[in-house]
Biopython code that builds the backbone (N, CA, C, O; Angstrom):
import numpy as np
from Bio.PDB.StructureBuilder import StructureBuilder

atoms = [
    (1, "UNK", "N", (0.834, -1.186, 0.000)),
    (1, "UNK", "CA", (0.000, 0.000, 0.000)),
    (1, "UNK", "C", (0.879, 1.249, 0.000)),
    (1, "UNK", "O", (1.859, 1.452, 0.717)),
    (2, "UNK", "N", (0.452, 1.904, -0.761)),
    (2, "UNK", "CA", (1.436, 3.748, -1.282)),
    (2, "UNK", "C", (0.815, 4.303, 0.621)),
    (2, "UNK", "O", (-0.260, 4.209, 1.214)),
    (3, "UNK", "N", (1.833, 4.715, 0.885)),
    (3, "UNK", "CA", (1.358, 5.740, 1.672)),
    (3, "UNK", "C", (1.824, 7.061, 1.384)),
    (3, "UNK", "O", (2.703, 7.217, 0.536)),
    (4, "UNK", "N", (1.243, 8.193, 2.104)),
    (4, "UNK", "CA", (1.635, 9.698, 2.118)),
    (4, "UNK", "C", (2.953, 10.046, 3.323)),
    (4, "UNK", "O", (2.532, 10.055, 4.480)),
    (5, "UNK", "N", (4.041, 10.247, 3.210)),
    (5, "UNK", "CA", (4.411, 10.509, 4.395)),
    (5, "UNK", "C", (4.733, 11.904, 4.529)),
    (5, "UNK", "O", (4.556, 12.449, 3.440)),
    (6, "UNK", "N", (5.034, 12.514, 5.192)),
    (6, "UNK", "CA", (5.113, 14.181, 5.552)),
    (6, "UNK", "C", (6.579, 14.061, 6.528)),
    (6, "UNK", "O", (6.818, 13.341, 7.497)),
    (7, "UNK", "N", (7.185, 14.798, 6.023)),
    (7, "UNK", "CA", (8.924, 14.630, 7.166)),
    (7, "UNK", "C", (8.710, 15.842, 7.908)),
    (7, "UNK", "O", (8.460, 16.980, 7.510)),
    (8, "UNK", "N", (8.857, 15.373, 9.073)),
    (8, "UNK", "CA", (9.289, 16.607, 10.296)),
    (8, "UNK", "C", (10.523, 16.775, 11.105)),
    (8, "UNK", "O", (10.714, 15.838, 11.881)),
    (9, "UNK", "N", (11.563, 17.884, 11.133)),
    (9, "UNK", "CA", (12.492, 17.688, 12.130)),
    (9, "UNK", "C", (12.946, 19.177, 11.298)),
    (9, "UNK", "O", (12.372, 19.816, 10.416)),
    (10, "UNK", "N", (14.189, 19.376, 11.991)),
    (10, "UNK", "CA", (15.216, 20.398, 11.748)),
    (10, "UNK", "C", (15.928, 20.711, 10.575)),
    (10, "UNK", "O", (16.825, 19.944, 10.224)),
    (11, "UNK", "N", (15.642, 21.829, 9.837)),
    (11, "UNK", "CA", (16.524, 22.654, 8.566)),
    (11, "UNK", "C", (18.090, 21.912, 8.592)),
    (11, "UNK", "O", (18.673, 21.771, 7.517)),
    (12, "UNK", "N", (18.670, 21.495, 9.745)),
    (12, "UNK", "CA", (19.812, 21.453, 9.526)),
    (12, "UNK", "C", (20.077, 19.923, 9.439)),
    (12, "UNK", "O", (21.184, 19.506, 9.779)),
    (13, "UNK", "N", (19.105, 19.056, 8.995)),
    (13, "UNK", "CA", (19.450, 17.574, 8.607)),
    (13, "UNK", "C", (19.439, 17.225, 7.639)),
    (13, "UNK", "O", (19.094, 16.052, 7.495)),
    (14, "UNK", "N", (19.819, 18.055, 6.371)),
    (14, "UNK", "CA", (19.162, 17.847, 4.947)),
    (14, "UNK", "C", (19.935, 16.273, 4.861)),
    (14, "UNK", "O", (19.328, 15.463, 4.160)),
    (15, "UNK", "N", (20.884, 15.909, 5.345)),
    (15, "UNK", "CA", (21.711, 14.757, 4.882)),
    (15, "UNK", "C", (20.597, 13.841, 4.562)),
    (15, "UNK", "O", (20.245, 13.381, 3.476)),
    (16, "UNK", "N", (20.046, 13.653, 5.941)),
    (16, "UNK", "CA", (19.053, 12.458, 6.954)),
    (16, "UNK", "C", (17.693, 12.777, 6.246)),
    (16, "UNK", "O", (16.853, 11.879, 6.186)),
    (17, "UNK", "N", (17.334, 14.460, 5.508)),
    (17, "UNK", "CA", (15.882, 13.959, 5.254)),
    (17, "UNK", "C", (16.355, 13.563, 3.469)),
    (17, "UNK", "O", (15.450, 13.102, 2.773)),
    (18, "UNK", "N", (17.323, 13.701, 3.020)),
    (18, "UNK", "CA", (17.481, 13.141, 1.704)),
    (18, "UNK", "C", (17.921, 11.547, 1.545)),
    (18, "UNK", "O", (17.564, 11.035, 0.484)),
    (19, "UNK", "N", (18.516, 10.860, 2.297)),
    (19, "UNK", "CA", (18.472, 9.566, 2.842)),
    (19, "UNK", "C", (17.215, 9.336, 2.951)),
    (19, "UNK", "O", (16.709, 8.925, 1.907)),
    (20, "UNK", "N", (16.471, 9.456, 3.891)),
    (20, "UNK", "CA", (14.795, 9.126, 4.548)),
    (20, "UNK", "C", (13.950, 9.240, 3.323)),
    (20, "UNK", "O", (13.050, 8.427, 3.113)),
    (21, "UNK", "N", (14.308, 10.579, 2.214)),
    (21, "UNK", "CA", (13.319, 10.733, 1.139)),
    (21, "UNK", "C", (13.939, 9.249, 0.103)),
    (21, "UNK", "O", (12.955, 8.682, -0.372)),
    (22, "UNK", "N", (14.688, 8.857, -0.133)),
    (22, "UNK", "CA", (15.107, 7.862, -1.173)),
    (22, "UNK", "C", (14.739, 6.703, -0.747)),
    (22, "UNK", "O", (14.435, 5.940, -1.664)),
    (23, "UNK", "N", (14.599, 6.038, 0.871)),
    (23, "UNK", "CA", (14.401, 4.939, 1.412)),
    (23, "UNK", "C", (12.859, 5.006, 1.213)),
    (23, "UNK", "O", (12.267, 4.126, 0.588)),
    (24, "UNK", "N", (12.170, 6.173, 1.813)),
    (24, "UNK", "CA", (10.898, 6.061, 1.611)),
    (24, "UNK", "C", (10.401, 5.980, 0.368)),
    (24, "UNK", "O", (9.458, 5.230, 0.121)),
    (25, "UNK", "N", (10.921, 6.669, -0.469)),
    (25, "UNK", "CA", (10.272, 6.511, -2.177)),
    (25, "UNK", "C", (10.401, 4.935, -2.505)),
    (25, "UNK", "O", (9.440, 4.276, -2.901)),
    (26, "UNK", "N", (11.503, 4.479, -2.330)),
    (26, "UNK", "CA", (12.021, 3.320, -2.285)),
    (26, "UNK", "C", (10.854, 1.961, -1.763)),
    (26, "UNK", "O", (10.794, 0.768, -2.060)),
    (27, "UNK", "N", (10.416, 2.434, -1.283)),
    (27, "UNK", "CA", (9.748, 1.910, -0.356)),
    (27, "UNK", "C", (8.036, 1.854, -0.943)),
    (27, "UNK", "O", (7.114, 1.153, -0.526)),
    (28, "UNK", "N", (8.048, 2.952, -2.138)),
    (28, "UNK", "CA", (6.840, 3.123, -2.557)),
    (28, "UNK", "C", (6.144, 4.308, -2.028)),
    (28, "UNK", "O", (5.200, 4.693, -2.718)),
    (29, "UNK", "N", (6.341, 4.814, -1.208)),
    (29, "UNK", "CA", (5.605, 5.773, -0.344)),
    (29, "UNK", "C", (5.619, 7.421, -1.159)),
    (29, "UNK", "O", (6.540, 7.636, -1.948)),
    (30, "UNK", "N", (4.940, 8.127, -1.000)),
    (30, "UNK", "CA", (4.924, 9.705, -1.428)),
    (30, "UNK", "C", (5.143, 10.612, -0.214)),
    (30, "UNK", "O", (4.580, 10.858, 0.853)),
    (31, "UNK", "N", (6.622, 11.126, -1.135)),
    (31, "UNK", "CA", (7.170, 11.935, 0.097)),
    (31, "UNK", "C", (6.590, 13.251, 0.234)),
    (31, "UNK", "O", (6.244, 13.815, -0.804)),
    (32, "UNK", "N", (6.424, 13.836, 1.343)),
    (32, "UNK", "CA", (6.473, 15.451, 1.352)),
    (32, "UNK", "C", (7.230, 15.842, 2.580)),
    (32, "UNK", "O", (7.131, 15.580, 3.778)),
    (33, "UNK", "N", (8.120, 16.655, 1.749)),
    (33, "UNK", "CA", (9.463, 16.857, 2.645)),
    (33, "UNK", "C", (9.335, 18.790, 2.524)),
    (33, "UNK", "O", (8.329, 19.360, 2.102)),
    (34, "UNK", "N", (10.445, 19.416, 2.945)),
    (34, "UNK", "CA", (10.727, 20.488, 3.333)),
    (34, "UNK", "C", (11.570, 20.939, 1.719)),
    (34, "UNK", "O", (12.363, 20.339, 0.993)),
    (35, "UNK", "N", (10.860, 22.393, 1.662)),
    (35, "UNK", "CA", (11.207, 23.084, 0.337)),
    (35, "UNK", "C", (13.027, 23.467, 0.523)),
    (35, "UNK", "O", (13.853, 23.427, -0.388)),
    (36, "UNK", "N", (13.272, 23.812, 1.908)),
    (36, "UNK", "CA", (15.035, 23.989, 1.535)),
    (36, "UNK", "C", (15.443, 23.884, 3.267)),
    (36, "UNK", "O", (14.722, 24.004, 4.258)),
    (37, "UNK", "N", (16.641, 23.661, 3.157)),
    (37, "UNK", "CA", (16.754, 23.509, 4.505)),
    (37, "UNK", "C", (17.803, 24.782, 4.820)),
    (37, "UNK", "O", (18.972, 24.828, 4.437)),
    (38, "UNK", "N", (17.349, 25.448, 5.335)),
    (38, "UNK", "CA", (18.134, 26.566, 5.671)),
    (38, "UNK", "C", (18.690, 27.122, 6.463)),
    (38, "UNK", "O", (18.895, 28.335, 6.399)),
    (39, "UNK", "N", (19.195, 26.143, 7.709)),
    (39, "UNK", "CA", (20.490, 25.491, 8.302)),
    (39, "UNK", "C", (21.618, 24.715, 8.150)),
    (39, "UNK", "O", (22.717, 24.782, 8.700)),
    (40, "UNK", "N", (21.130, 23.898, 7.239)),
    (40, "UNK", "CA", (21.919, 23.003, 6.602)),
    (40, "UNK", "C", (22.473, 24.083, 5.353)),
    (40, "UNK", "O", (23.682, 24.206, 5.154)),
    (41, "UNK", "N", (21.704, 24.658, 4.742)),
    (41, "UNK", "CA", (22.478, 25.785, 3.362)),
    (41, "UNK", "C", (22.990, 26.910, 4.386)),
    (41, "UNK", "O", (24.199, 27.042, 4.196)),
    (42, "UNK", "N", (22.620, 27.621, 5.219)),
    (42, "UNK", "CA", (23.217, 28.730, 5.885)),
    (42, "UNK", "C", (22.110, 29.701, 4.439)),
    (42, "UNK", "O", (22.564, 30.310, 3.470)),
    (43, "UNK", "N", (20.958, 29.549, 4.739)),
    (43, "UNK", "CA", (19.786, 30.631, 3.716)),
    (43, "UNK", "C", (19.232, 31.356, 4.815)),
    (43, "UNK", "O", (18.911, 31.016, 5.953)),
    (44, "UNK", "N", (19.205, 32.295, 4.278)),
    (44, "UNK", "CA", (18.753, 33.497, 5.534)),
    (44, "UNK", "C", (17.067, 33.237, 4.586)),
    (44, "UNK", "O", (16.804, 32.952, 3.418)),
    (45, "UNK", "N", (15.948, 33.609, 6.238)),
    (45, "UNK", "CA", (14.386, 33.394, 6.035)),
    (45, "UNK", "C", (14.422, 34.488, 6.512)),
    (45, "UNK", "O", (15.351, 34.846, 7.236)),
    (46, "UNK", "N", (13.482, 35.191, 6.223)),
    (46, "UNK", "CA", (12.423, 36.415, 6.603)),
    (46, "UNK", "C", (11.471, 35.571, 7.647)),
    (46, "UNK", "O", (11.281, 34.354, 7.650)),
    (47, "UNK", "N", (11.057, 36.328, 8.321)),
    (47, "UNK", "CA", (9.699, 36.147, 9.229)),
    (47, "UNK", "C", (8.360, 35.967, 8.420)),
    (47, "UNK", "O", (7.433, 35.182, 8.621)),
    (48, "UNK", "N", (8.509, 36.803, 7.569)),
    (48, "UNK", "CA", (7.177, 36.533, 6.151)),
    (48, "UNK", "C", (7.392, 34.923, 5.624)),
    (48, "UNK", "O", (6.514, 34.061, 5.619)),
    (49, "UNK", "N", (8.566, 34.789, 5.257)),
    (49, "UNK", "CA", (8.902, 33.408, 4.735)),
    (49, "UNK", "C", (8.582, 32.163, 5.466)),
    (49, "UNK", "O", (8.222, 31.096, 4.969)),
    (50, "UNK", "N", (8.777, 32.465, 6.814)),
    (50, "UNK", "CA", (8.487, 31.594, 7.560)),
    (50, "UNK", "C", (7.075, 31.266, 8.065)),
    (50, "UNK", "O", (6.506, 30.191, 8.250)),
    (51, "UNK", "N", (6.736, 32.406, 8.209)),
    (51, "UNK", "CA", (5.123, 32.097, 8.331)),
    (51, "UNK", "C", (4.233, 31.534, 6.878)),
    (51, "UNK", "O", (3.102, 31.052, 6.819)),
    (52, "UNK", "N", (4.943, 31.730, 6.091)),
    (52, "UNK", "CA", (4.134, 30.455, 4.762)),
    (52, "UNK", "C", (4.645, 29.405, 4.528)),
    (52, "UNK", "O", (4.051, 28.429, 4.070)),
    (53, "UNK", "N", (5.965, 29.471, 4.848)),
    (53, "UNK", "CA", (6.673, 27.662, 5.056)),
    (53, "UNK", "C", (5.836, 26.743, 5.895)),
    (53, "UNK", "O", (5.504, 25.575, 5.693)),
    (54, "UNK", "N", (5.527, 27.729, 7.090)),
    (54, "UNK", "CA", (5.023, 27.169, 8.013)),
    (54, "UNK", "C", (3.654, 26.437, 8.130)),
    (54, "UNK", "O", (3.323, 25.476, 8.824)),
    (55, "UNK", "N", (2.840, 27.325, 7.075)),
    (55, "UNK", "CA", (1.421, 27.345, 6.934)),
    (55, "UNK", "C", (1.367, 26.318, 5.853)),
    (55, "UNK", "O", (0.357, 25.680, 5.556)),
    (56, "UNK", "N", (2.525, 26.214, 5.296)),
    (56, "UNK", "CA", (2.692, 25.006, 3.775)),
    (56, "UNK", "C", (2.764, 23.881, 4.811)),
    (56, "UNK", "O", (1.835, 23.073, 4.796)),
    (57, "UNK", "N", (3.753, 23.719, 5.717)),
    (57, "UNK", "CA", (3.960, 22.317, 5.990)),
    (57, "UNK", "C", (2.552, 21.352, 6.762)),
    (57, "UNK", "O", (2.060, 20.227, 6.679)),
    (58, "UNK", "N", (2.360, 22.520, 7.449)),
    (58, "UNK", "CA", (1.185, 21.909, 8.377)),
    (58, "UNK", "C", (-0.244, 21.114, 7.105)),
    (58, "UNK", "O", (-0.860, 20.066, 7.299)),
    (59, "UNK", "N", (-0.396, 22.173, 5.763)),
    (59, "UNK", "CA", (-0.828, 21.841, 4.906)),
    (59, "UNK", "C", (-0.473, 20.239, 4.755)),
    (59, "UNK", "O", (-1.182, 19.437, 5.363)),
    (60, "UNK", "N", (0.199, 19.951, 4.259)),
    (60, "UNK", "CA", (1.476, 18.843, 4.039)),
    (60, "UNK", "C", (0.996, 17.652, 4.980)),
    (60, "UNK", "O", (0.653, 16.565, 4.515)),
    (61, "UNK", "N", (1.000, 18.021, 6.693)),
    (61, "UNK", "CA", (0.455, 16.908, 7.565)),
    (61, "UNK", "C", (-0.530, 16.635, 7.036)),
    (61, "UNK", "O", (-0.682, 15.528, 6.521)),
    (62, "UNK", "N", (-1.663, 17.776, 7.019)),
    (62, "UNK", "CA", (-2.653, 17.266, 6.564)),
    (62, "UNK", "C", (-3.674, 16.411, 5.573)),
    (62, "UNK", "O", (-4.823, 15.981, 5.668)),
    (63, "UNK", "N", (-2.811, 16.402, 4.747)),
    (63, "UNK", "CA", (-2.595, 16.068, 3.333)),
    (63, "UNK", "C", (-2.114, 14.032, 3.410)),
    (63, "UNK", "O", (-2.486, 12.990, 2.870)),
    (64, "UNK", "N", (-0.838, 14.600, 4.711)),
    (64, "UNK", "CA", (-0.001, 12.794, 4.960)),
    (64, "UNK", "C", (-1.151, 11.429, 5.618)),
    (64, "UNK", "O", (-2.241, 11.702, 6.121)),
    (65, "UNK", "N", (-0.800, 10.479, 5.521)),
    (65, "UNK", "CA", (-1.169, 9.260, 5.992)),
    (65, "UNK", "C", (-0.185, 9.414, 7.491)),
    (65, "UNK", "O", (-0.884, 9.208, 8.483)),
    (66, "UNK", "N", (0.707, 9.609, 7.691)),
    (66, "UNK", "CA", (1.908, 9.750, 8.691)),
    (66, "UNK", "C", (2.618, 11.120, 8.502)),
    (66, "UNK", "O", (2.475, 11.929, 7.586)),
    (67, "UNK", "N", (3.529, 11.187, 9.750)),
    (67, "UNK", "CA", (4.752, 11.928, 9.535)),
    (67, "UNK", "C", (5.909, 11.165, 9.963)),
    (67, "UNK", "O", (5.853, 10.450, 10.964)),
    (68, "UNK", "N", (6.918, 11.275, 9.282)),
    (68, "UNK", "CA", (8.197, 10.755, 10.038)),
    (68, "UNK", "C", (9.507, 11.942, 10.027)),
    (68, "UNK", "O", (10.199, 12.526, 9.194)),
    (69, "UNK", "N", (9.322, 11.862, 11.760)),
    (69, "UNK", "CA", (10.527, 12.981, 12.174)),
    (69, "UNK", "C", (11.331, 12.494, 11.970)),
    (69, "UNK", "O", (11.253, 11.279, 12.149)),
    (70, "UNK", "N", (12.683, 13.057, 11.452)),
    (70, "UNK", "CA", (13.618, 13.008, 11.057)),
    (70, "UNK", "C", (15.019, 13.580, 13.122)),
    (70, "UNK", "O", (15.716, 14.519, 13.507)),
    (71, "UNK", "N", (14.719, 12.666, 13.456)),
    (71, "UNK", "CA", (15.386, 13.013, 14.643)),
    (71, "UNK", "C", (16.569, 12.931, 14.978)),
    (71, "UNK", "O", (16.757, 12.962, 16.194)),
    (72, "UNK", "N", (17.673, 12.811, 14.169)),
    (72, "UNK", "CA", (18.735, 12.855, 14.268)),
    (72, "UNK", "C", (19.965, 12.972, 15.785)),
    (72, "UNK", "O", (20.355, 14.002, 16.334)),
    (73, "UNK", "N", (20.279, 11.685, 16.083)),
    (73, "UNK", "CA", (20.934, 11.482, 17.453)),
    (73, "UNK", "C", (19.969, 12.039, 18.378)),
    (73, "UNK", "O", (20.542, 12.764, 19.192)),
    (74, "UNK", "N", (18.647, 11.968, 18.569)),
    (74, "UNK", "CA", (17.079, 11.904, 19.327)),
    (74, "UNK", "C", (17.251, 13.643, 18.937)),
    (74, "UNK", "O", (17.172, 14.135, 20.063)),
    (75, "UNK", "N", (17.391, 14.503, 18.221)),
    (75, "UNK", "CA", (17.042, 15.879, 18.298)),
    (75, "UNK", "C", (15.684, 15.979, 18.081)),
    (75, "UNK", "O", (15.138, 15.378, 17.156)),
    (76, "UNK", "N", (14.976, 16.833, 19.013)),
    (76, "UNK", "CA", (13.634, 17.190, 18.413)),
    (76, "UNK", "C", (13.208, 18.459, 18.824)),
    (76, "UNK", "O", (12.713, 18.573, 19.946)),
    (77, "UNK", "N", (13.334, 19.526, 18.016)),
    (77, "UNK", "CA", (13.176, 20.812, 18.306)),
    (77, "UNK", "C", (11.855, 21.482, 18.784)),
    (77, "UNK", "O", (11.054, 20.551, 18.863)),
    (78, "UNK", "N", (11.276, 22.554, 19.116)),
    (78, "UNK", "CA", (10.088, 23.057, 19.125)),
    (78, "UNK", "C", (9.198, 23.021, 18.768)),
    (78, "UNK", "O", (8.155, 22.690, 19.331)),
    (79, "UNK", "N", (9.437, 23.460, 17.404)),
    (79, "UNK", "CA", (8.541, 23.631, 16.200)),
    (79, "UNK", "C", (8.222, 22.096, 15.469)),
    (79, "UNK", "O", (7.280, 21.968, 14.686)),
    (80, "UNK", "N", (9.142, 20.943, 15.836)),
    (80, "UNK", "CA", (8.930, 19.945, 15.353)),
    (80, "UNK", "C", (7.966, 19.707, 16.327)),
    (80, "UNK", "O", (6.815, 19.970, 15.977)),
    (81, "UNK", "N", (8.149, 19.209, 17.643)),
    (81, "UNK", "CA", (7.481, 18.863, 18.743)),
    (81, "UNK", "C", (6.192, 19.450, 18.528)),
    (81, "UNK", "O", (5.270, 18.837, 19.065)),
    (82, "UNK", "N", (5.852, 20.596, 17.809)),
    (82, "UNK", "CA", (4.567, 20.970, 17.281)),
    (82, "UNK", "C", (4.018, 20.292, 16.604)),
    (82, "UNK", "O", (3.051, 19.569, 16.846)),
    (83, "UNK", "N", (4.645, 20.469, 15.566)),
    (83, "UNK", "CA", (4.547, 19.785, 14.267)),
    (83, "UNK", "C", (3.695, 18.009, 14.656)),
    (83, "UNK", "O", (2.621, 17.616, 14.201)),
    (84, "UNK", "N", (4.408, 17.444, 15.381)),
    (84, "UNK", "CA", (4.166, 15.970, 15.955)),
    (84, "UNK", "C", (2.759, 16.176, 17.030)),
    (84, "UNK", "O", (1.803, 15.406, 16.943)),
    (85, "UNK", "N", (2.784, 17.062, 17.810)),
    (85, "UNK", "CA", (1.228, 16.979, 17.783)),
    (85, "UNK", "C", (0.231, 17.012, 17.332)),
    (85, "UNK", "O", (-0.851, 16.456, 17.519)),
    (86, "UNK", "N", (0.844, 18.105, 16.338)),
    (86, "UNK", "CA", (-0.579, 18.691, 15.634)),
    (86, "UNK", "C", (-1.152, 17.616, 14.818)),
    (86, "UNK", "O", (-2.358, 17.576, 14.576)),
    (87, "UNK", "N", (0.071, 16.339, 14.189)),
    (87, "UNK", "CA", (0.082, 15.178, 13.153)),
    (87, "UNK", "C", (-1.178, 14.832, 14.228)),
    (87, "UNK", "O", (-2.355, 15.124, 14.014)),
    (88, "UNK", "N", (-0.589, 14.039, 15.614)),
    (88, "UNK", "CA", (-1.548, 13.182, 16.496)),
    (88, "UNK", "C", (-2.711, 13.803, 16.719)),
    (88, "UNK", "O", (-3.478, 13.186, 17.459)),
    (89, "UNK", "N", (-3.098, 14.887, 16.287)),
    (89, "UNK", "CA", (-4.480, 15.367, 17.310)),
    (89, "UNK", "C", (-5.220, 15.359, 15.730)),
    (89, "UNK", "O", (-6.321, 15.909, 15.748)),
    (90, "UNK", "N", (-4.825, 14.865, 14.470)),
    (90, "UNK", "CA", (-5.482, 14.766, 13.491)),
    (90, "UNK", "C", (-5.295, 13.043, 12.943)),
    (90, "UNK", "O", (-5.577, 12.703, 11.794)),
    (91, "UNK", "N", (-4.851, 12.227, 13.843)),
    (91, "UNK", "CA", (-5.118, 10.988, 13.965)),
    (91, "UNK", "C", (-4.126, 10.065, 13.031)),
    (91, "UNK", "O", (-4.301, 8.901, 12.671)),
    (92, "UNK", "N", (-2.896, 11.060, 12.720)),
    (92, "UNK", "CA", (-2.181, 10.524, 12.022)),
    (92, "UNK", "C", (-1.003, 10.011, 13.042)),
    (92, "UNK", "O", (-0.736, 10.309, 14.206)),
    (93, "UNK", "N", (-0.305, 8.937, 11.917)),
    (93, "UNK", "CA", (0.561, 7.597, 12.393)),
    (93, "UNK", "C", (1.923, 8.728, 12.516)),
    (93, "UNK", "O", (1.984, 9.800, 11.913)),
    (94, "UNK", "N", (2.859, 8.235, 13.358)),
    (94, "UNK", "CA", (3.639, 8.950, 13.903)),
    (94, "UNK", "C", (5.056, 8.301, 14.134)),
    (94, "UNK", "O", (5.254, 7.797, 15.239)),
    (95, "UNK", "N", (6.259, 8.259, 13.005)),
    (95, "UNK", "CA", (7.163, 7.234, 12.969)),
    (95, "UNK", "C", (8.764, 8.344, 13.658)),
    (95, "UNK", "O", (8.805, 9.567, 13.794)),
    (96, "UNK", "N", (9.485, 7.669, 13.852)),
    (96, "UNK", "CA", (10.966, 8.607, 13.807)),
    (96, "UNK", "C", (11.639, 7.859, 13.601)),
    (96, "UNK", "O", (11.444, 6.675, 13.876)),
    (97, "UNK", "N", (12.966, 8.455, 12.877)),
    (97, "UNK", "CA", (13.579, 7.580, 12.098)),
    (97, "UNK", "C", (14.797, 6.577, 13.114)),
    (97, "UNK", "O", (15.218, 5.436, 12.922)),
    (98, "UNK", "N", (15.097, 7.569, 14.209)),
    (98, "UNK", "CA", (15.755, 6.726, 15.571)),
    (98, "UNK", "C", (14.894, 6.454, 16.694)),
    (98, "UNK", "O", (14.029, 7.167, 17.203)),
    (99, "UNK", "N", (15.143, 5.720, 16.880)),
    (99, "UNK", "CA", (14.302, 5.522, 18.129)),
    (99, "UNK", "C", (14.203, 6.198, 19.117)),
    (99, "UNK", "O", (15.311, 6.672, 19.367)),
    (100, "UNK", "N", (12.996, 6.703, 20.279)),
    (100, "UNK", "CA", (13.382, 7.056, 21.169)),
    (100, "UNK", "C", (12.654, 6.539, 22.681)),
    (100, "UNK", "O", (13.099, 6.949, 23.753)),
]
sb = StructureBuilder()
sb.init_structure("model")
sb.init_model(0)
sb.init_chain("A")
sb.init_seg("    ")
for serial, (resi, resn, name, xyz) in enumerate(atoms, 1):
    if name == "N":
        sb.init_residue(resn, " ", resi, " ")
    sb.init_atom(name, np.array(xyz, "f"), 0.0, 1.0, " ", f" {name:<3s}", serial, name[0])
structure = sb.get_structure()
């Protein structure tokens, strides 16, 4: 079965969500991942920018069958930790790629 997955975690893991995006495609699944990572590039965001990235991704959960955080050595930031509720309080499946 295709699933939807939606990636959540930190700008600065592009390594781990481009790994995660090839295993999951791999896998059959439809990714929706993050438009740029801009920790990992050193890209300066506006506050404008961020508030429609922001408003895109949550789009994105909504849209997923799952999300899978991208948690890198257990990191899980704020805005992810958001992100991961907001998935659960809309009844979606909830994976990370390390355990915790």
């Amino acid at each position: 079965m295709i699933n939807i997955v939606c990636f959540c975690g930190s700008t600065k893991f592009k390594q781990a969500f481009e790994q995660a995006n090839r295993q999951e495609s791999l896998k059959g699944n439809i990714v929706l991942s993050l438009p740029q990572f801009s920790q990992a590039d050193n890209i300066a965001v506006t506050e404008e920018e961020i508030k429609i990235l922001k408003q895109v991704h949550y789009e994105k959960i909504k849209l997923a069958d799952e999300i899978l955080v991208i948690n890198v050595d257990g990191y899980i930031g704020e805005a992810t930790k958001q992100e991961i509720e907001f998935a659960k309080s809309l009844g979606k499946s909830v994976r990370y790629l390390e355990k915790i």
